[in-house]
N, C-alpha and C positions, 0 to 999 in steps of 0.2 A: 507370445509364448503359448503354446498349445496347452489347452485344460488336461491332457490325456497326458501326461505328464507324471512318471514318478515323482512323490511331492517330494522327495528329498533331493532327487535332480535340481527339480526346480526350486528348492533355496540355494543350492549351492550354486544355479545358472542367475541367480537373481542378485547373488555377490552375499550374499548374508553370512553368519554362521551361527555353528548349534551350538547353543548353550554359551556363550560366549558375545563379544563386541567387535565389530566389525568397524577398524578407524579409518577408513577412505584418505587417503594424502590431499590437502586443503592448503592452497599459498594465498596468502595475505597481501592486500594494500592497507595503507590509513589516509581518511579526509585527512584535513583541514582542521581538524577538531578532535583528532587522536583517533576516531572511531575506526575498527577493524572494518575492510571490506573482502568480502570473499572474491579469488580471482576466478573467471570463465578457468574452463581444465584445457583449451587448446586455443591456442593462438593461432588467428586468418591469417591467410599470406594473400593480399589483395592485391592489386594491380596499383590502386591509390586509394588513398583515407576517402572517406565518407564525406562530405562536407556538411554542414549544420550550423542552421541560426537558435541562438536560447530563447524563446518568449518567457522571462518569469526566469529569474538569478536570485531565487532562492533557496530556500534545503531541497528540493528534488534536481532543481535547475543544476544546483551545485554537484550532487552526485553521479545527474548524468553524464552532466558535464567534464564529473574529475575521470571519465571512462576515458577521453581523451586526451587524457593528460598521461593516462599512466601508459596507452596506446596510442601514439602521436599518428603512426602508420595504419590505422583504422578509422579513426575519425577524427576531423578538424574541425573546431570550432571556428567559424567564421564570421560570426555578429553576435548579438545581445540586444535586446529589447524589456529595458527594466527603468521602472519610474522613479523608485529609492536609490538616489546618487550616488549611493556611500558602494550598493550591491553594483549597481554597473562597472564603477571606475574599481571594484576588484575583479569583478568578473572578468574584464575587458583586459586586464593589466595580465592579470593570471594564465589568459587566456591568448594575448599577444596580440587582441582583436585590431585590426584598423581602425580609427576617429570618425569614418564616413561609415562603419559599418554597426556604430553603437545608435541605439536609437531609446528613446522613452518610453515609450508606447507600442503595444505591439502593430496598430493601425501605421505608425511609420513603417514597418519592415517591407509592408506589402506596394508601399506606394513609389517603391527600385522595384526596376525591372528583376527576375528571377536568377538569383545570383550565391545559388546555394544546393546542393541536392536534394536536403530534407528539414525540417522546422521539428525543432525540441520545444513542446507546449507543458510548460507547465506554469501556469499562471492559475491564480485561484480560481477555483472550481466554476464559477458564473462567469468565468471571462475566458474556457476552453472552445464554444459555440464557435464565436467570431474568429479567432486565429484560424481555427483547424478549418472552418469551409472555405475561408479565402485562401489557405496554402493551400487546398486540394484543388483549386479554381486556377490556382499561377501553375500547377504541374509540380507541386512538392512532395515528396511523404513525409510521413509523419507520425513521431513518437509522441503520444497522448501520456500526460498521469491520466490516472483512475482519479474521481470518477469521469465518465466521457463528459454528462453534461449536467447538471439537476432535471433536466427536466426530458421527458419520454421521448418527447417529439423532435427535439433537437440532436437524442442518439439516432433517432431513424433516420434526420435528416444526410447524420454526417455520414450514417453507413449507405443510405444509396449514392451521396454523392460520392463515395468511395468506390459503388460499385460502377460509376457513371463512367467518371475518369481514370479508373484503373490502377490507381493511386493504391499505397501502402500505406495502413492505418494500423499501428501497433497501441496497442493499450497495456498501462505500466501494470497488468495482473505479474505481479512480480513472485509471487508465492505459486506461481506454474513453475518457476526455475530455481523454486527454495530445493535442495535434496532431498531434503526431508520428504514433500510432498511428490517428488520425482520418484521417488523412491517406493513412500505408500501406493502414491497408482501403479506402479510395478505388480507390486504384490496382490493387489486391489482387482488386477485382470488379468493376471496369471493364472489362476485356479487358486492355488494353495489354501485361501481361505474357505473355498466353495462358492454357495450363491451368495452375494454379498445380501444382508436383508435387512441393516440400519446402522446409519454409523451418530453418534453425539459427538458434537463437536462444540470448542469455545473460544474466544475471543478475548483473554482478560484483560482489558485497555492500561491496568495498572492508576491506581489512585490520585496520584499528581498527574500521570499523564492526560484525566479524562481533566483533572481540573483546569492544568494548560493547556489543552486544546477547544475541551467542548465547553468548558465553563465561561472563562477569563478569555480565550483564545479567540482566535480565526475562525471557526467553525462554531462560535456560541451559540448563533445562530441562524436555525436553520431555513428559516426564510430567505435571507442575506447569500445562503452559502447554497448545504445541500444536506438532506437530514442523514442521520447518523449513520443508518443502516446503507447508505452508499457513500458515503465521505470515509467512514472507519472499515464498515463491513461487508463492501459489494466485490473485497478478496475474497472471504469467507464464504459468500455464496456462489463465485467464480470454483476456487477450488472444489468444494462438493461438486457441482454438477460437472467437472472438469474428471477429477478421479472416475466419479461412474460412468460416464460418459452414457448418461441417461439424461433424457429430456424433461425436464420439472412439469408438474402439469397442475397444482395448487402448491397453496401459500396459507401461511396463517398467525399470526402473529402479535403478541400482547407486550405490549413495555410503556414506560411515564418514567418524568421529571418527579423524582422522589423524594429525594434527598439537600442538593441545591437551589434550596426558595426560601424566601425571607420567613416564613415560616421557622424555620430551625435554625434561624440564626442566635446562634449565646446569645444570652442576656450582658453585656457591655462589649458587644462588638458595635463595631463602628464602617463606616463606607467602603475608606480603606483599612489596610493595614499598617499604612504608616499614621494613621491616623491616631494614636496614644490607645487605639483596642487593648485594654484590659486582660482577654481570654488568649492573647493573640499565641505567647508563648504556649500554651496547651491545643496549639490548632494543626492539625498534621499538614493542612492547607495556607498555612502563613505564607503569605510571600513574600517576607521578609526572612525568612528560614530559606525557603525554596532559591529562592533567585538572589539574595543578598549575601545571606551568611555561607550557607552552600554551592551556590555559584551554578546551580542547575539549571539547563534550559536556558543559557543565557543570550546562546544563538539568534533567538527571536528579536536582542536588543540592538543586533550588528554595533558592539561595541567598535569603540576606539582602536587603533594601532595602541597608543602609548598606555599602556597596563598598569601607572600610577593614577591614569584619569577612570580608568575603568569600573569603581567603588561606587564615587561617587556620582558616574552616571547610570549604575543602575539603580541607586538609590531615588534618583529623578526619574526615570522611566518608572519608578514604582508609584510616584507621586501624581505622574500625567496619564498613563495608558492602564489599560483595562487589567493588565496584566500584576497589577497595582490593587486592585478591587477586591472587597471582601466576596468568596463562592458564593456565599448566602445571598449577596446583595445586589449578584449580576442581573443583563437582561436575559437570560438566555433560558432556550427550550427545548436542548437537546434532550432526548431518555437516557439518564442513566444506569439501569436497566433494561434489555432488552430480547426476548424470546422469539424466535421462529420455531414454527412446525413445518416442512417441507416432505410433499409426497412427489414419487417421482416415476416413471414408467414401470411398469413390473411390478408395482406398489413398496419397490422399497422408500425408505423414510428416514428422514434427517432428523434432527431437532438440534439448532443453533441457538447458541448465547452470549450474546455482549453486555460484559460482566466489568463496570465501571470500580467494585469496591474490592481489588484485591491488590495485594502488595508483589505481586509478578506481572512479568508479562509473557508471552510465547504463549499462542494455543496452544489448546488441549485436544486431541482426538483421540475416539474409539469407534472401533471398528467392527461390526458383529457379522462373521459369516455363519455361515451350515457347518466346516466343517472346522472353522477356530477363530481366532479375533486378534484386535492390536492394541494395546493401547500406548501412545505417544504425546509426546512433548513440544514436537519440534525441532528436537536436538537429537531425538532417541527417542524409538519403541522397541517394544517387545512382543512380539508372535507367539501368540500360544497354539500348539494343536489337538484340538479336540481327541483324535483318536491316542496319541501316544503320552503326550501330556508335557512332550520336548517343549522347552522356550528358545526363540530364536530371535537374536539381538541386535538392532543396528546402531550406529551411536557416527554425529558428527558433529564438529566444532562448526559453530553458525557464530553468522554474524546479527547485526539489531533488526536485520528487515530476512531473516532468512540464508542471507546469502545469494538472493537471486537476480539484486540492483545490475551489476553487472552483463550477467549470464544472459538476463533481457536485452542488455543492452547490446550485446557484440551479435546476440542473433537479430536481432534490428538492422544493426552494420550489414550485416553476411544478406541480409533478405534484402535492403535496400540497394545492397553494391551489384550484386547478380538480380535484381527487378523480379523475385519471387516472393511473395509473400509465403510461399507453402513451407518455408525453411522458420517460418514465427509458430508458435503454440499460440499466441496471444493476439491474434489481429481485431480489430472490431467485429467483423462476421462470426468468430468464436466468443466473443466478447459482451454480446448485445444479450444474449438471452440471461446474465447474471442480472444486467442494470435491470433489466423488465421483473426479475423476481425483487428486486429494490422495492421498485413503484409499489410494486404490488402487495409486497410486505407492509410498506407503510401504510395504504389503501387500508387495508385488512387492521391496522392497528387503530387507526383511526375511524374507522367504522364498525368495527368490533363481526367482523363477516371473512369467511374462505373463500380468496381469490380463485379465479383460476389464471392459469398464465398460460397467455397464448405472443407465438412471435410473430 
């Protein structure tokens, strides 16, 4: 949109309105699990579905996965490769897979000849390396989750052997295809707000959520896995430098394990919480509240079919698995606190926070131009203009990841069925320079110094 632009034109070309809410028309799926998911706004008319193998039939597995269930005529599942039995034999059932086409391991998928168009990776974060360069080697593409890799060397690997073989490497930056943020970069390089010259932004993980995932969880730690600021946060640095569509050139970054260390653990807590803990009932972190009484997050336990056994086997998953453990008493080293300062070409400047002790979740952004600002939610901002003092509103019903699970996912289908990557926002060549501001954050935290970030 040209900056030379009446700016009243351009809100009303931008879809917005003044002084008022703008409700965009939004139609719904639901998982497996009740949860709303936002549908893509147009439906492909392809010549045939996409075909795809699952590496990893778990929560991301499962929601890529449900894209073709709810689009049979887009993409077809056609194998699974998952080592937890219980995940396979739904996944497989669900999914209608053939018995020669289920496998264990993702090292089985590759050892059939190439019997698929493209490989759905999401397996935990230390085991994305090895799938993604052997499917780019058989002639597959492939949708990656975030992060690509933990480690630098193994993003550069997969992005040249991407650029070797020609191959489509989609990275799950799914918050490129939230509205929300489709929306702010609209506005963001339109003019309307003038020069853009710093925006704040946050991350709030939500209180249980950091405790089941970074605490108790899968991502405890970060040796094991991938540190936080790219397993939680390498969205949050994807979208900044996405919106400006300015190149990062330092990094700077302070955060610690604050909070979760035996150190502040009550005085009659105990290992677990099933453990007769004393304080347990005044613990907002009980997991005997969290996952027994309240039934939260219970996902992780791949309960039972029969929902009279379901009690008391989470009550036993509380007894054996980490998930079980008192926050205080875990191994883990994730920061739950964590600050970036980020400068960027033309010296405008970020400042990012992953903010483990709040009772919400949905970023927070604001936005500072020359000639007005934004400040939003994720669901909704509001546009102030410096000269006239009008507020301009936009508002949409999202879902728990944004709304963009899907929206990724059928422009995947569309890029992989016609062999263009140019039709993805999110390929790993746009993709690589967030994980390198990752590194380089944590670098910087860990050595108490201002990177610079080169690609």
């Amino acid at each position: 949109m040209s900056k030379h632009w009446n700016r009243r034109d351009a809100i009303r070309a931008l879809g917005l309105s003044l002084g008022g809410a703008a409700l965009p028309f939004s139609s719904w799926a639901t998982d497996e699990n009740k949860n709303r998911i936002l549908l893509p706004q147009q439906k492909l008319n392809l010549a045939r579905p996409v075909t795809a193998i699952t590496c990893g039939a778990g929560n991301r597995g499962n929601v890529y996965g449900g894209f073709s269930l709810q689009y049979p005529d887009q993409l077809d599942i056609v194998g699974v490769a998952e080592p937890i039995a219980i995940r396979n034999e739904r996944y497989a059932t669900k999914h209608n897979i053939k018995a020669e086409n289920r496998f264990t391991t993702w090292e089985d998928v590759f050892k059939r000849p190439k019997f698929a168009d493209a490989i759905i990776i999401t397996t935990p974060d230390n085991l994305h390396y090895g799938p993604c360069m052997k499917a780019l080697e058989m002639g597959y593409d492939v949708l990656l989750e975030k992060p690509i890799s933990p480690s630098e060397k193994e993003c550069r690997d997969i992005l040249a052997l991407a650029k070797k073989t020609g191959r489509i490497v989609a990275v799950c930056h799914v918050l490129r295809y939230a509205p929300y943020f489709v929306k702010l970069k609209e506005i963001m390089q339109s003019g309307v707000l003038g020069e853009i010259i710093s925006i704040q932004h946050m991350e709030p993980i939500e209180h249980i959520h950091m405790s089941h995932s970074y605490v108790r969880g899968n991502w405890h730690d970060s040796k094991q896995t991938t540190p936080i600021i790219l397993a939680k946060s390498c969205h949050d640095l994807d979208i900044l430098r996405w919106m400006l569509e300015k190149n990062c050139t330092n990094i700077q970054a302070f955060g610690n394990l604050k909070w979760f260390t035996q150190k502040n653990a009550p005085e009659g807590s105990t290992a677990r919480c099933t453990d007769g803990c004393k304080v347990e009932g005044q613990c907002p972190y009980s997991a005997l509240d969290i996952y027994y009484r309240k039934r939260q997050r219970n996902y992780v336990f791949d309960l039972p079919d029969d929902k009279d056994k379901q009690a008391a086997y989470v009550l036993e998953q509380l007894k054996t698995t980490n998930y079980g453990r008192c926050v205080y008493r875990m191994d883990n080293d994730q920061p739950d606190h964590y600050t970036t300062n980020i400068l960027f070409d033309g010296g405008v400047t970020a400042a990012f926070s992953m903010e483990a002790f709040t009772s919400y979740e949905g970023r927070r952004t604001r936005v500072m131009g020359s000639l007005g600002d934004v400040v939003g939610d994720m669901s909704s901002f509001t546009m102030t203009d410096f000269l006239t003092g009008k507020k301009t509103e936009w508002k949409q019903d999202t879902d728990g990841h944004g709304g963009g699970d899907w929206r990724l996912a059928q422009d995947w289908v569309n890029a992989v069925s016609q062999h263009n990557p140019a039709l993805l926002t999110s390929t790993i060549d746009a993709s690589i320079e967030s994980h390198v501001m990752g590194f380089m954050a944590e670098e910087s935290r860990k050595h108490n110094k201002v990177m610079e970030v080169k690609l």
